[in-house]
C-alpha positions in Angstrom: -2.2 -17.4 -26.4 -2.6 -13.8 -24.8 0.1 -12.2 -23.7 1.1 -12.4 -20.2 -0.3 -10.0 -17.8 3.5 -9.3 -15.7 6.4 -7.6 -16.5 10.0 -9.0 -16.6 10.6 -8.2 -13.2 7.9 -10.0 -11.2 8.1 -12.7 -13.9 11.7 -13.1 -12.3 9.8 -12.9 -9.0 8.2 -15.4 -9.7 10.7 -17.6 -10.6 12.8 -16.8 -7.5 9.9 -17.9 -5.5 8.9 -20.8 -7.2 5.8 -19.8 -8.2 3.5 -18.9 -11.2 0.4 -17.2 -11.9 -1.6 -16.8 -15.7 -2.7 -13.6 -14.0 -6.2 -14.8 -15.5 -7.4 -12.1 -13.5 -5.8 -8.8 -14.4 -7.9 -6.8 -16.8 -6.8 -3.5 -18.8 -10.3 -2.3 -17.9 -12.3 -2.4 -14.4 -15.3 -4.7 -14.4 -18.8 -3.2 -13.1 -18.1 -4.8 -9.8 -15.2 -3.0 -9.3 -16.3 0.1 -10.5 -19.4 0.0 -8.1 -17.0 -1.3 -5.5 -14.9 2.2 -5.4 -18.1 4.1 -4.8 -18.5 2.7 -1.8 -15.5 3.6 -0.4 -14.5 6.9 2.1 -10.9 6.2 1.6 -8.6 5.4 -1.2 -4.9 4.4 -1.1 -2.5 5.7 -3.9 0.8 5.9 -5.2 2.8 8.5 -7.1 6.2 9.6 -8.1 7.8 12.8 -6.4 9.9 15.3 -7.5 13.1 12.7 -7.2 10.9 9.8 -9.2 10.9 8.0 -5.9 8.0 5.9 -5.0 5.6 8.2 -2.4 2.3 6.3 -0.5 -0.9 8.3 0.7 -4.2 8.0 1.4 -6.9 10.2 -0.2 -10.3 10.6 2.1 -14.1 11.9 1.7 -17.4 11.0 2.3 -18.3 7.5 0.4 -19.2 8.0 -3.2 -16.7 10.5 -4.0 -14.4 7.5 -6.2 -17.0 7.1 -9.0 -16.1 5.3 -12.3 -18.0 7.0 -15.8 -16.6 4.3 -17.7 -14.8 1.0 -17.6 -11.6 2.9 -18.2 -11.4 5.9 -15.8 -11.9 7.1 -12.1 -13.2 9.9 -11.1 -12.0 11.1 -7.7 -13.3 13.9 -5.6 -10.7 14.0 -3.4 -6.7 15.4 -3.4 -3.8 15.3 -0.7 -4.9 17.4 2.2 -2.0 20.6 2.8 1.6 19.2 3.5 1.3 15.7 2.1 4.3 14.9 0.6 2.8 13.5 -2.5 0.5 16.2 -3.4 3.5 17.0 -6.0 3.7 13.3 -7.2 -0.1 13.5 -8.3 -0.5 15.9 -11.5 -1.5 15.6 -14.6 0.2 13.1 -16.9 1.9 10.8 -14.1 1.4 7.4 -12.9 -0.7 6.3 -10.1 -0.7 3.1 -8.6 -4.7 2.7 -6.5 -5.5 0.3 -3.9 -9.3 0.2 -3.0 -9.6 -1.7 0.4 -12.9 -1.5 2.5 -11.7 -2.4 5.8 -15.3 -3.4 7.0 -15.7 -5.9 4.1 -12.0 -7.4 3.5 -12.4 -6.4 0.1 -9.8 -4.9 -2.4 -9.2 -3.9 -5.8 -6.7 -2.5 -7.5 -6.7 -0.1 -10.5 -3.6 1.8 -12.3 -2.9 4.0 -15.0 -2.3 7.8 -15.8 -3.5 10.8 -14.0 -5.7 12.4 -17.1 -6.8 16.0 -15.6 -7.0 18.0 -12.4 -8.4 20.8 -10.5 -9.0 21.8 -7.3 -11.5 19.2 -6.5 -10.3 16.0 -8.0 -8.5 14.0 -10.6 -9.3 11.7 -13.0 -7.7 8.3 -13.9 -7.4 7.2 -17.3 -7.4 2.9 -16.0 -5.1 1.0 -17.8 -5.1 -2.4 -15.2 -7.3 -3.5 -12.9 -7.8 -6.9 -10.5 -8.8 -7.7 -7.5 -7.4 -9.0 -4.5 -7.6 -11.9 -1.5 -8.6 -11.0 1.6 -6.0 -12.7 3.5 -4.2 -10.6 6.6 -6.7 -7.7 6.1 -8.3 -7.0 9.8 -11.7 -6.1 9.5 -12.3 -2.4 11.4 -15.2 -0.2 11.4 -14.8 3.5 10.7 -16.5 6.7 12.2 -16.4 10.0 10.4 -14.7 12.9 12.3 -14.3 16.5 12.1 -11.3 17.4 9.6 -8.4 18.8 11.3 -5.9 21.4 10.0 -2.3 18.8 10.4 1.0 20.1 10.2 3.7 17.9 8.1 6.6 17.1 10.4 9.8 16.0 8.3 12.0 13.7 10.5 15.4 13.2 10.1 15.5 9.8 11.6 12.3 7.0 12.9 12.0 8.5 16.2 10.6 6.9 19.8 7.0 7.6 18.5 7.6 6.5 15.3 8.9 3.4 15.9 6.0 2.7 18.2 3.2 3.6 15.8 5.3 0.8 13.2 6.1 -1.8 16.0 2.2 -1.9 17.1 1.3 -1.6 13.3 -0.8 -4.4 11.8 -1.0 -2.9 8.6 1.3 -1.2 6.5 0.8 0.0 2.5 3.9 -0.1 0.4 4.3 1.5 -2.9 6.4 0.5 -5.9 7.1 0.9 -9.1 8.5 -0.2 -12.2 9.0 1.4 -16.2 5.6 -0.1 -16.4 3.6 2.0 -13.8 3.1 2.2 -10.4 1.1 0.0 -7.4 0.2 0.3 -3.9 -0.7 -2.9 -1.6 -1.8 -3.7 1.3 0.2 -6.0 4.2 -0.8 -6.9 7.1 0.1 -9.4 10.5 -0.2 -9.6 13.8 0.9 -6.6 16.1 5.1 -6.6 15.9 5.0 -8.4 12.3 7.3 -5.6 11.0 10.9 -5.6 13.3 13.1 -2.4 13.8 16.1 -1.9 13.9 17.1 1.9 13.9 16.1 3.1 10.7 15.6 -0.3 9.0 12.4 -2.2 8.6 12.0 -6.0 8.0 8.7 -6.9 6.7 7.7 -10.6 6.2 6.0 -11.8 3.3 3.3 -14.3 4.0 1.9 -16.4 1.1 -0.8 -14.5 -1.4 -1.7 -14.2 -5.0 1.9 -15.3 -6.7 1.5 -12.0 -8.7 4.4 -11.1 -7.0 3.6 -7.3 -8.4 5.1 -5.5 -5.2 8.9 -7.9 -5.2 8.4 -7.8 -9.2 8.9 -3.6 -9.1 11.4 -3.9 -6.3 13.7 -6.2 -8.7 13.9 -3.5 -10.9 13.7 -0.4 -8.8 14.6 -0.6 -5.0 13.1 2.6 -4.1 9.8 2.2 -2.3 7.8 3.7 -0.1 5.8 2.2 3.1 2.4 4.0 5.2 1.2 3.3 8.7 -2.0 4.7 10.2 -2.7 5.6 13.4 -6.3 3.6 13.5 -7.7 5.4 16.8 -5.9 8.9 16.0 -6.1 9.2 12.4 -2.4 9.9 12.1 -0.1 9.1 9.2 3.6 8.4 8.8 4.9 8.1 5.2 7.9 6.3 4.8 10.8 6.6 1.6 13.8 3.8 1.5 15.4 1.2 -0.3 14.9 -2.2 -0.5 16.2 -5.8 -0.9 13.9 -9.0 -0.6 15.2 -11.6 1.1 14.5 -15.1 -0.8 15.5 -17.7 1.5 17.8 -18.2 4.5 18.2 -18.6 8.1 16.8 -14.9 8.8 13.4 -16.5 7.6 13.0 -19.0 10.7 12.6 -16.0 12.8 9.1 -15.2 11.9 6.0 -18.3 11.4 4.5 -18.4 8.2 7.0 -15.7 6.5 8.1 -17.2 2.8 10.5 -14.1 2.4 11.1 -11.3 3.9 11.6 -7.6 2.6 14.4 -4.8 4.4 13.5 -1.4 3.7 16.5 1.0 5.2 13.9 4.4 5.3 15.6 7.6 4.0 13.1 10.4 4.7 10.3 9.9 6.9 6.6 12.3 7.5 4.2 12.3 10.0 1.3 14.4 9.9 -1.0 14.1 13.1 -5.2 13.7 13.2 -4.3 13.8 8.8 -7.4 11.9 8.5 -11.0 12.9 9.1 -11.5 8.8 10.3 -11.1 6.7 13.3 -11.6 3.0 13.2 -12.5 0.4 16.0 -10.1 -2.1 17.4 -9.1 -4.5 14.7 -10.7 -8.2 14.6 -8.2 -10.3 12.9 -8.4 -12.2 10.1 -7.9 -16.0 10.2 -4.9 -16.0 7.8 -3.3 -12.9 10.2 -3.9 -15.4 13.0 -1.9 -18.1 11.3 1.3 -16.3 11.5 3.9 -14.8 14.7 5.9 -12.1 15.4 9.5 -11.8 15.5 11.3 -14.0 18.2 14.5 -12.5 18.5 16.3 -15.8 19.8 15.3 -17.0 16.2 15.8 -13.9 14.5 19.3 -13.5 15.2 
């Protein structure tokens, strides 16, 4: 039999949740319909380690075609943090990087993971150690226009302030990275408007049913630290997000939200948000059926 695909800790994940997955497919190399599939792409989500060894999410733009892939085993990208990202110092040569491909036009995904083998002042390059693809449940389809890049300044805030929490309590869509002694990831969640509740600096984040990969809870059994990014669709803003978390497996806290099969806190510790960051603005979302299927937060229930 060949060895299983997980690690120990979402193996355990697993197990909390009753579920199981052969992980049939998780590949150490990217099939050609993944590698054509980053090519296509204006925008690519990633995940690094900063200075600390803390979990940092960011998104890495330019025109489509600069993610190529020379061989089944490595990423070129043509692209770095713009000036103030917090996780331009997570991203040199040597570390980790958890990618997340996601065409918000098409639903699609893939993911791809491994080592950060060179870079310049143009790019990186990722030696790919796993690959797989992902459902397109909760992803809601938007178009995107190309804008003129703008010079953003990084604002460090010492708390989730009134604009803040607004941007996260209209958010469909979130990114959260993790990571484990076994790399890094960066997914993709998403809900209807108000899925994710606040409550001062503390997030509560329901997770519906997927894959049973269970790769994101898997990290967080082993290493709480995470991070969590929110876009501004129609501004091309960005807030990036470090905390701690605890997954919630079962429990009365769960009734509070329909469709939600656990839930995940994340009390945030640092917080960036760097205005117009992104030369992109997307349409109004149309949401998918699966996103449809689930509420928001009723606080009556919640409490």
């Amino acid at each position: 039999m060949d060895a299983s695909p997980f690690h120990a800790g979402e193996l355990e994940a697993q197990a909390l949740a009753g579920e199981s997955s052969r992980g049939a497919g998780i590949r150490t190399f990217m099939p050609d319909q993944h590698r054509d599939f980053f090519a296509l792409l204006p925008y690519l989500f990633a995940a690094g380690r900063d200075e600390r060894g803390k979990p940092i999410a960011t998104v890495l733009t330019s025109p489509e075609g600069f993610a190529t892939s020379p061989t089944p085993n490595e990423l070129a990208i043509a692209a770095l943090p713009t000036p103030g990202d917090p996780a331009d110092v997570a991203l040199g040569i040597g570390a980790p990087i958890g990618l997340l491909g996601l065409d918000l036009r098409t639903r699609r995904r893939n993911r791809a993971n491994g080592l950060i083998s060179e870079r310049d002042g143009s790019g990186l390059k990722v030696a790919v150690s796993q690959s797989f693809g992902n459902c397109a449940k909760y992803i809601q389809v938007r178009q995107h226009e190309l804008v003129p890049a703008a010079a953003a300044a990084t604002e460090e805030l010492g708390n989730l302030d009134a604009a803040a929490s607004a941007l996260i309590a209209e958010a469909d869509t979130l990114f959260i990275a993790s990571g484990s002694e076994s790399g890094l990831d960066i997914s993709h969640r998403g809900g209807r408007p108000g899925f994710v509740r606040i409550e001062g600096n503390r997030l509560s984040v329901p997770d519906f049913a997927g894959n049973s990969y269970f790769n994101t809870f898997g990290n967080l059994l082993r290493e709480p630290a995470t991070s969590l990014l929110f876009i501004d669709f129609a501004k091309g803003d960005v807030l990036q997000l470090q905390g701690v978390a605890e997954v919630v497996w079962s429990g009365q806290e769960l009734v509070g939200l329909d469709g939600a099969r656990r839930l995940l806190h994340v009390e945030v510790t640092r917080a960036w948000r760097r205005k117009s960051a992104l030369p992109l603005r997307w349409s109004e979302a149309e949401p998918a059926p699966t996103t449809l299927a689930t509420g928001i937060w009723r606080q009556d229930r919640a409490a």
